[in-house]
C-alpha positions as CSV (number, residue, x, y, z in Angstrom):
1,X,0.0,0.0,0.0
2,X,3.4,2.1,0.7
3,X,4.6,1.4,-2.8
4,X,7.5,0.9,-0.9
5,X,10.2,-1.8,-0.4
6,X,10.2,-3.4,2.9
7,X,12.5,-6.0,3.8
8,X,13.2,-8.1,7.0
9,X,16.4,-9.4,8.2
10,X,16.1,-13.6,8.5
11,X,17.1,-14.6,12.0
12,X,16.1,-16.1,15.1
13,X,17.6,-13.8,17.4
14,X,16.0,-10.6,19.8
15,X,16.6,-8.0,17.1
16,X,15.8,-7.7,13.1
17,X,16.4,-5.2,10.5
18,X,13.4,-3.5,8.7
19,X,14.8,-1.9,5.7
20,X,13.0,0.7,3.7
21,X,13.2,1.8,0.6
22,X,11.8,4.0,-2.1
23,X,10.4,7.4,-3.3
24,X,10.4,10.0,0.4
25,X,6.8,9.7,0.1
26,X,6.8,6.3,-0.2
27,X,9.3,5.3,3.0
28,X,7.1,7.8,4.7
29,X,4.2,6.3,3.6
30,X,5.4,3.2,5.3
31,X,6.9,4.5,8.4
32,X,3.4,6.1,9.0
33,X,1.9,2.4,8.5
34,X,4.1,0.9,10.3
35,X,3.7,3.1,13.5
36,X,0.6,3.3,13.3
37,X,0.5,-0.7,13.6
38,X,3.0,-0.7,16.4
39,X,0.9,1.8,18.5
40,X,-2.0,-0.8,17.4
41,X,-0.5,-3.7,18.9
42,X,0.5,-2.3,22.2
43,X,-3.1,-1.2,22.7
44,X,-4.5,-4.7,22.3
45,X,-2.9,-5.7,25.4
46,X,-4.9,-3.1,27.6
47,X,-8.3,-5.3,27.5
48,X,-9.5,-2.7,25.8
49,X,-9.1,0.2,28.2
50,X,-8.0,3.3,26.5
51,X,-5.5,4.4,29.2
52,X,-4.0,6.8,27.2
53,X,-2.0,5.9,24.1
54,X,1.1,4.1,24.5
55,X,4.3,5.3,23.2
56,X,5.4,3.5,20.1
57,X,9.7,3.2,19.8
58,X,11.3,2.8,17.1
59,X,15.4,2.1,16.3
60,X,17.0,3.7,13.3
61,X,20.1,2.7,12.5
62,X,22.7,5.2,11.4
63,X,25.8,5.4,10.1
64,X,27.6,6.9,12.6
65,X,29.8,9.5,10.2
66,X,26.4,11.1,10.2
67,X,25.6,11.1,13.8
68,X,27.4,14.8,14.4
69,X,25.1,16.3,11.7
70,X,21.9,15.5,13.6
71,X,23.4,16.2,17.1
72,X,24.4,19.8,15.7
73,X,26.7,22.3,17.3
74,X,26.2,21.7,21.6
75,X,23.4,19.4,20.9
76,X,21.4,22.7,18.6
77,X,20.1,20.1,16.0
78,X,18.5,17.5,17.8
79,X,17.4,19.5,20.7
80,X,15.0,21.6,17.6
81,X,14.2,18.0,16.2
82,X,12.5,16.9,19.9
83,X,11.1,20.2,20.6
84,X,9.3,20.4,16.9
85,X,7.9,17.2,17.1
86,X,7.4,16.5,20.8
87,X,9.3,13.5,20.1
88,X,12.1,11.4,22.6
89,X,15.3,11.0,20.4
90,X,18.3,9.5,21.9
91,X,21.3,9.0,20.0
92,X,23.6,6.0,21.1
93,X,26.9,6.9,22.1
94,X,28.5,3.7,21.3
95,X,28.6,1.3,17.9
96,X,26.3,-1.3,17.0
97,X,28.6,-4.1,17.8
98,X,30.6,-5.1,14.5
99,X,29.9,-2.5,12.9
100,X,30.1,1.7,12.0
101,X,26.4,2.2,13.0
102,X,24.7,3.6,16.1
103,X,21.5,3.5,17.0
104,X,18.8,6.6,17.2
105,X,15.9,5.5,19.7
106,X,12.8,7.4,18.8
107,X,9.7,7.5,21.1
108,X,6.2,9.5,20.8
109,X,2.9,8.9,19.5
110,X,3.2,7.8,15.9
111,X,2.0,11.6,14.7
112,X,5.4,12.4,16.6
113,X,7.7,9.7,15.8
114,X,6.6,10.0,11.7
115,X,7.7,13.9,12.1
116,X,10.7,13.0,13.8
117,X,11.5,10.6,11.4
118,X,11.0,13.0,8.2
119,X,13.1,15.8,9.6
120,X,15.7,13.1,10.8
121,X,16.2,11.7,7.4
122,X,16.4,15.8,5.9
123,X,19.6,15.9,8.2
124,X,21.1,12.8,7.0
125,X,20.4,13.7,3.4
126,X,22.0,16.7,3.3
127,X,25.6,15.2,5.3
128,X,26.5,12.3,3.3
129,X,28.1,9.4,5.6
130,X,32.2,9.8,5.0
131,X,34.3,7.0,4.4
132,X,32.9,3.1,4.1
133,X,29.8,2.1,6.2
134,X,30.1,-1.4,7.7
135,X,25.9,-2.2,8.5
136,X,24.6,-3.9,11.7
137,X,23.7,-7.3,11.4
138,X,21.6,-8.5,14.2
139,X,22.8,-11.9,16.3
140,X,24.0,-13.3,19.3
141,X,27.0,-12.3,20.2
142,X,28.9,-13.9,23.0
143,X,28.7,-10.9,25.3
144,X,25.5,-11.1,24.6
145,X,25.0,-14.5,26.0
146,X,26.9,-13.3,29.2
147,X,25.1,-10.7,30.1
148,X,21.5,-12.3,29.5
């Protein structure tokens, strides 16, 4: 319905990859549905009671040569992004393990988190990620069996 392409990383473990690609209307398109589904799903477990509506989270994954760019100078860039769009964004300090990626955690309302998401991926496309990007691939490490 999107008319975009959405693929799912194959594994068994706690984490998978939703890639999306196509036209910007089309990814939005998509990330709309998408949240929109999450925010869905978490309110089938209430029996029904509307308590509120339950924040929906999602993780981008970013290379982290662009990272700086939506941080800004002292923080400027992403403090305007969560005041804009009422929207929690948290950018990862560290590296997805194996890998020149870090994580952005983005929480809201789906309204929220499909802003957030739109003026998240205007910062990215205007700094290009420098030097070779080596992508997260989901799995169980063994420090991840340690500390579970």
């Amino acid at each position: 319905q999107s008319s975009a392409r959405i693929t799912i990383s194959e594994g068994s473990c706690p984490e998978r990859i939703t890639t999306i690609t196509g036209s910007t209307d089309a990814v939005f398109r998509a990330v709309s549905m998408i949240a929109f589904k999450l925010e869905e799903d978490l309110g089938a477990g209430s029996d029904g009671v509307a308590a509120g509506r339950a924040p929906v989270t999602l993780r981008l994954v970013i290379p982290a040569s662009q990272c700086g760019s939506l941080i800004g100078k002292a923080g400027a860039k992403i403090r305007e992004i969560r005041e804009s769009t009422g929207a929690q964004v948290q950018v990862a300090g560290d590296l997805l393990p194996n890998s020149t990626e870090r994580a952005v955690t983005v929480s809201g309302v789906p309204d929220t988190i499909i802003q957030c998401v739109r003026q998240i991926c205007a910062v990215i496309l205007e700094s290009p990620p420098k030097g070779a990007t080596i992508p997260y691939h989901p799995g169980l490490s063994l420090g991840t069996l340690l500390l579970s």
